[in-house]
C-alpha positions as CSV (number, residue, x, y, z in Angstrom):
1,X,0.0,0.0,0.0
2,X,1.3,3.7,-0.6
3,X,2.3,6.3,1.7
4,X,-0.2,8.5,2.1
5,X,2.3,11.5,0.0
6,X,2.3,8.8,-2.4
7,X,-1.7,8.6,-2.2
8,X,-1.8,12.4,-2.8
9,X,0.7,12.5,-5.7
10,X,-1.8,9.9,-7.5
11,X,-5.1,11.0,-6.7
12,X,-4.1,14.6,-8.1
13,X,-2.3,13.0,-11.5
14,X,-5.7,11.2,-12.3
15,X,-7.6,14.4,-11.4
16,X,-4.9,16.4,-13.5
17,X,-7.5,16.7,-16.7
18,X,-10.4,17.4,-14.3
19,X,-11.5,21.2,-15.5
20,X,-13.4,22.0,-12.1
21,X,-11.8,24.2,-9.9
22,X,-12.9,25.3,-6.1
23,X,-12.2,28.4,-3.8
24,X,-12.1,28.9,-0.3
25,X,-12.0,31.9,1.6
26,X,-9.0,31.6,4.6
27,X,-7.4,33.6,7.1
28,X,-4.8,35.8,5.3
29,X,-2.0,33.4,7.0
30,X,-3.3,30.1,5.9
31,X,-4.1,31.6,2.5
32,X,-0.1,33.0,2.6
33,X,0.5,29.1,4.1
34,X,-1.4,26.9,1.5
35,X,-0.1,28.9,-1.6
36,X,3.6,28.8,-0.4
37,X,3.1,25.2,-0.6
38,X,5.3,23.3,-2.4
39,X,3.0,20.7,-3.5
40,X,0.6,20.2,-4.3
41,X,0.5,22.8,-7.8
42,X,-2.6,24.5,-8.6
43,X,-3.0,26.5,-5.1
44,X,-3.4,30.2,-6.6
45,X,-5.3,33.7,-4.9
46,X,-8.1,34.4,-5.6
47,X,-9.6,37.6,-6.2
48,X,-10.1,38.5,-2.5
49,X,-8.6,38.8,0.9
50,X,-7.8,35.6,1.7
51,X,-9.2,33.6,-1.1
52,X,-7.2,30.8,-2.6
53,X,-8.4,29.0,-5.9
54,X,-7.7,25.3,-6.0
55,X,-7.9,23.1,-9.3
56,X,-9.5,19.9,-8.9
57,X,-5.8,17.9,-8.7
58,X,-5.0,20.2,-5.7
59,X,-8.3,19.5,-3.8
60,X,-7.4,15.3,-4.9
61,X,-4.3,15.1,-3.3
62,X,-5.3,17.5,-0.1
63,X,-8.2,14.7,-0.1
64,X,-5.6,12.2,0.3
65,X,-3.5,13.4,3.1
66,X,-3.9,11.7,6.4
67,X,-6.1,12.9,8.6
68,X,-3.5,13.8,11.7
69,X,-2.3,16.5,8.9
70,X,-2.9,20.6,9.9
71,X,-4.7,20.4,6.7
72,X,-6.8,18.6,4.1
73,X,-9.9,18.7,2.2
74,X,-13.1,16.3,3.3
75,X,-14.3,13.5,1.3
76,X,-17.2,15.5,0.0
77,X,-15.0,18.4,-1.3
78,X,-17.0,20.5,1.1
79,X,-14.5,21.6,3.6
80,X,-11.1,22.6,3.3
81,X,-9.5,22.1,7.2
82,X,-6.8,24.1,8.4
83,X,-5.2,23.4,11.6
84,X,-8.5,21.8,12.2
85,X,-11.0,25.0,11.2
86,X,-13.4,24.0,8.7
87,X,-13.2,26.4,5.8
88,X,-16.2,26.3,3.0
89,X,-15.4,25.2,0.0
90,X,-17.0,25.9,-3.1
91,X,-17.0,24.7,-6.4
92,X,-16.7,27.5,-9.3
């Protein structure tokens, strides 16, 4: 069974020709945090404050990150989590 970075790094390459893309709206840190990421790609700013735009490969792999992580993204692509906070997460 793969690690659970390995997990991430495939779930986002078989998402990596899904067009959707999703935003959140974060705490200017964690928005400064989760775009300074080195992976996963796709993490951009939105438009506003705070807002980060996440392509569908970016909201796979944050789906695939263990759970004991400061972040990651529910099942239901609902909620982005950052040091726990649930953060709404909508689809564009």
């Amino acid at each position: 069974m793969a690690s659970g970075p390995e997990r991430s790094r495939q779930a986002a390459r078989e998402a990596a020709n899904d067009p959707r893309r999703y935003a959140a709206r974060l705490d200017p840190v964690h928005a400064d945090f989760l775009c300074g990421l080195d992976e996963p790609e796709g993490v951009t700013r939105g438009s506003g404050a705070g807002e980060v735009v996440l392509t569908a490969a970016a909201v796979a792999y944050l789906q695939q990150l263990p759970l004991q992580r400061d972040w990651h993204v529910d099942s239901g692509r609902r909620w982005i989590y950052l040091e726990a906070r649930p953060h709404p997460l909508r689809q564009l």
